[in-house]
N, C-alpha and C positions, 0 to 999 in steps of 0.2 A: 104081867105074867112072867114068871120064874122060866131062863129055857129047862130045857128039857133033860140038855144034860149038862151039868154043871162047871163053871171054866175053873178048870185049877189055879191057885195061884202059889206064888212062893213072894211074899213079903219082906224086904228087907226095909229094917229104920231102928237106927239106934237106941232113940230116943224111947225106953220101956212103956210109959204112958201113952204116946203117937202109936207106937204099932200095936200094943194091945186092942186101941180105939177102931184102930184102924182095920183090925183084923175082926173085930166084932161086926164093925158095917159091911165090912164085905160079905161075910156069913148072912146079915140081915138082908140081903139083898141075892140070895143064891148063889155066891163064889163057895168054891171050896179052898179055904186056906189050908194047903196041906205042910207049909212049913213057914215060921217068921223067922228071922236073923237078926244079926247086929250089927256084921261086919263084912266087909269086900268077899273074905276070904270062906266066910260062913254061908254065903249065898252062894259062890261058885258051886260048892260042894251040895248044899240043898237042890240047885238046878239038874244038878249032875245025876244026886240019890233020885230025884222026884218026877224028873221028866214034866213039870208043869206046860198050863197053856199059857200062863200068861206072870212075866215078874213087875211088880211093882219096887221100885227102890229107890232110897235118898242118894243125896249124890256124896255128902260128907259124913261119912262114916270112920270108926278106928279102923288103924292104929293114928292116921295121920289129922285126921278131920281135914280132907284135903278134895279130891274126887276121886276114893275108893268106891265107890257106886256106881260111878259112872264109866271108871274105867272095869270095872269087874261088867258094866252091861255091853260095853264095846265089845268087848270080849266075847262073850254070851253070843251077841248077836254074829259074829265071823265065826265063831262053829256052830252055830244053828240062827241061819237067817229067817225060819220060819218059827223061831220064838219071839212073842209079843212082848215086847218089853214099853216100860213108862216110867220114865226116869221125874221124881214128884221129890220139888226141894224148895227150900227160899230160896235159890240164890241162883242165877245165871253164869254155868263154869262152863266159859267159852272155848277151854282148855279139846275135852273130847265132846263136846255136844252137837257140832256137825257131823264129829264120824259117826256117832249115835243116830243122828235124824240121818247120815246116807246112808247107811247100812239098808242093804237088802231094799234098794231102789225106793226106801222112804218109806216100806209097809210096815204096817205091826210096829208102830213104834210113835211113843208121844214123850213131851216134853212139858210138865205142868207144874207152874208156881201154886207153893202152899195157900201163901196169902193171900191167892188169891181166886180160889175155890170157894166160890161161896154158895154155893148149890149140891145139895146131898146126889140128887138124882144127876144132874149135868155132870157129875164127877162120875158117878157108877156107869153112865150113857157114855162118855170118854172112852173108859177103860173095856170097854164091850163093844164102841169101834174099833178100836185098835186092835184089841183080840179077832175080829171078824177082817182083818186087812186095811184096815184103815190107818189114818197119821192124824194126831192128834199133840200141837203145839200151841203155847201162850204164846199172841201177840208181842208180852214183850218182848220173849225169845228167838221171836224173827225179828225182829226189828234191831236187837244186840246183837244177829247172828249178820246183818245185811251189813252191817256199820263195820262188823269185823272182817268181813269178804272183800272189803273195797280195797284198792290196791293200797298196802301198807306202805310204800315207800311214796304213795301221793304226797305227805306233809314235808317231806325232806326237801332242802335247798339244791339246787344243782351242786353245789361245793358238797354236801352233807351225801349226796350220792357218791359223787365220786372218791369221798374217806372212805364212803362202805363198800365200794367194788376194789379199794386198795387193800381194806380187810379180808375182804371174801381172796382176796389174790396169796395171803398170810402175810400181811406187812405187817409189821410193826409199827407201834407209834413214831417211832424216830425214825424209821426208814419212808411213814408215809412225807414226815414233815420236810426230808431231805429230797425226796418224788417232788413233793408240790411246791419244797423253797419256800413253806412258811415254818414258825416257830412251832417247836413240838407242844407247848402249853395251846396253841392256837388249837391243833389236831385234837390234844385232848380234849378241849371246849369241844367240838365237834363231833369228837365219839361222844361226848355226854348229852349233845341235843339228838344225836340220832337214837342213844336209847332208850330219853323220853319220851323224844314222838312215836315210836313205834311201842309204847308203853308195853315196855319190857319188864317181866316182875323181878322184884329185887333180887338178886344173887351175888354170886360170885365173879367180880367182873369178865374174867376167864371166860363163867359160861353165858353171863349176857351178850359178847360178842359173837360166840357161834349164834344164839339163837340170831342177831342182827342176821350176820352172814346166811340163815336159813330162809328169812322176810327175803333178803337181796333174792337168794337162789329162786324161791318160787314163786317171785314176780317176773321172772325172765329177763329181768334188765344184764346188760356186762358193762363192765368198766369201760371197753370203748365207748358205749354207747351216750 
């Protein structure tokens, strides 16, 4: 039975074939899709026009094919914690998908692999807990999200800590290697195994050490220590 009165939605997914599909089930099953999008920036504005109950959206969207989706529902959700959001993608971006599932103490909000919906009705029954207050996450996304919560400087050697509390202090290479009285090529080897293990995405060295330096900051470890 259809309720009674109809959940709005605002659709976003780049993909022209995916959300027209997408947007047709929904109507078959009594959503009201009152706007589809393609991009970060086109769903801000559709949420904003539309006042929806409920947004459905992928997580890589243009300009970047990055998590414009995900960061446009972060968003969404810290000025309006009682919008139902469902962030529906292949791929696990572990980037904002905690701030996603904590937003607003974990209500109205799910996190669902493509590939891996394989049920018309279990997908429609998802999106209409969540709407009703409920949380609604894949398995694998807790399971990627627990492995990412463990403390990120666990893999690090006692030496490979204490390079990183010499960074987080702003040494430099050569000034840690003259601190610790080993060779600066040594130091180097050692900022490069700390920002494997803490599988830091490729950048600009620059900014792969701040992020280091941010892992150190909000594990609460200090360089005495």
């Amino acid at each position: 039975m259809q309720p009674a009165v109809a959940i709005r939605v605002v659709l976003a997914e780049d993909g022209v074939l995916l959300r027209e599909g997408l947007a047709g089930l929904l109507d078959r099953f009594g959503f009201e899709v009152v706007a589809t999008v393609g991009d970060g920036d086109a769903l801000m504005a559709a949420v904003a026009e539309h006042r929806p109950d409920l947004v459905v959206t992928d997580i890589r969207m243009p300009p970047g094919f990055s998590d414009e989706g995900l960061r446009a529902a972060v968003a969404l959700r810290r000025a309006d914690p009682g919008l139902a959001v469902v962030a529906l993608s292949q791929y696990v971006e572990l980037s904002y998908a905690s701030d996603l599932l904590d937003s607003a103490d974990g209500r109205k909000v799910g996190y669902l692999l493509k590939d891996r919906v394989v049920d018309v009705e279990e997908f429609v029954g998802a999106l209409r807990r969540v709407t009703d207050g409920g949380t609604v996450v894949d398995p694998q996304v807790v399971r990627q999200l627990l492995r990412r919560q463990r403390d990120p400087l666990s893999r690090l050697s006692a030496r490979e800590r204490e390079v990183l509390g010499l960074i987080a202090e702003g040494h430099s290479n050569t000034a840690i290697a003259r601190i610790l009285v080993v060779s600066e090529a040594t130091v180097g080897k050692h900022v490069g195994s700390i920002l494997t293990k803490l599988d830091l995405p490729p950048a600009e060295d620059t900014h792969r050490r701040v992020l280091a330096v941010l892992a150190y900051l909000r594990s609460g470890t200090s360089a005495a220590g």
